[in-house]
N, C-alpha and C positions, 0 to 999 in steps of 0.2 A: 237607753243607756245613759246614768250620770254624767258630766262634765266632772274631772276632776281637779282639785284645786292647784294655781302655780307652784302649792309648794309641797302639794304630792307627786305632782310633776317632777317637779328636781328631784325628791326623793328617788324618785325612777328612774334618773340619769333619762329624763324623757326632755330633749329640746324644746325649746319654747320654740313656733314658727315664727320666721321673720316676717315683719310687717312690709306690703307692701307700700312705697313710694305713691306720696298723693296726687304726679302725673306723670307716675313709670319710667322715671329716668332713673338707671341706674350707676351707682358709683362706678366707676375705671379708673385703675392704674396703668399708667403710661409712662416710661422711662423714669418710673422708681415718681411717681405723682401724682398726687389723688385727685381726679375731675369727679365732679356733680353727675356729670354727662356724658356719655360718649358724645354727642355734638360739641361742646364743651372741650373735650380732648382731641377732637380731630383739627379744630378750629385753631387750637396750642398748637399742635407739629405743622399746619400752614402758615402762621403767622414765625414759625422761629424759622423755614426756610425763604420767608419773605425779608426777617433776620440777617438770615446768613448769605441771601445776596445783598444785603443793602440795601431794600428795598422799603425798609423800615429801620428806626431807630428806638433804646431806648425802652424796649419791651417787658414788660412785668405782668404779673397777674397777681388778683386779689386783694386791687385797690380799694380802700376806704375813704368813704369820702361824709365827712360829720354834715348833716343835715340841721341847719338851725330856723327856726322862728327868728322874725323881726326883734331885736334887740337882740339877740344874740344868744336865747337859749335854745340848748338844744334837745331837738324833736325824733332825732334817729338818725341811723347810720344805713348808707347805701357801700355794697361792696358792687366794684368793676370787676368782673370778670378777666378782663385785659385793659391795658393802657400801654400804647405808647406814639411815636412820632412818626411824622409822614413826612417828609423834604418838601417844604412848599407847601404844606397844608396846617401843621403843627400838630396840635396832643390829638392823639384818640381816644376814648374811653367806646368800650364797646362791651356788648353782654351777648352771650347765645343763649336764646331765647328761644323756648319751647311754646309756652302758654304767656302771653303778659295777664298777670292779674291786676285786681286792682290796687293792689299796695305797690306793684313794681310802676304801674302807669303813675301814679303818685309821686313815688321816688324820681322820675325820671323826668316830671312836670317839675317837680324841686328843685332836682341838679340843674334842670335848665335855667329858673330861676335864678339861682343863686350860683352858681357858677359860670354861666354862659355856657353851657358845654353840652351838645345835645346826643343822648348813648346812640351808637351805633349798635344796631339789633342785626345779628347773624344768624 
């Protein structure tokens, strides 16, 4: 049997199949918000009732953090999963982390460099 083309495909009202995810995490919505991850999104509702005792401060998600080379240009952008404060500790940046690859082990050798900040991997 032929393979037939994307756009005898559509002519067919025939869906194109979705691609799977290159290490099977799938998107979730969770109180109206889109996670990477289920791990990702269960890690949000422990941290916002860590929140709402007080037990943290300060809580965001989907930090950018500009990644520069020496002199000041810049070389890429790291996003935080979460950030925020601990009483007595100060800023967290944290990521939930399925696979480290080698671009995020980089990113994360970087921020340490250059921010002093070393990711909290959940």
């Amino acid at each position: 049997m032929a393979a037939i083309t994307e756009k005898a495909a559509a002519a067919l009202g025939l869906a194109k199949p979705k691609a799977r995810s290159k290490y099977n995490n799938r998107r979730i919505k969770v109180d109206g918000i889109w996670f990477d991850s289920h791990r990702e999104a269960k890690r949000w509702q422990e941290l916002c009732l860590l929140a709402k005792a007080d037990h943290i401060t300060e809580l965001d998600r989907q930090v950018p953090f500009i990644l520069n080379a020496y002199g000041g240009l810049k070389v890429g952008k790291y996003i935080a999963d979460f950030v925020y404060r601990e009483p007595g500790k100060g800023k967290v940046v944290e990521d939930s982390k399925g696979v480290r690859t080698p671009l995020y082990k980089w990113k994360a050798r970087h921020i340490l460099a250059q921010y002093g900040i070393k990711i909290r991997e959940t």
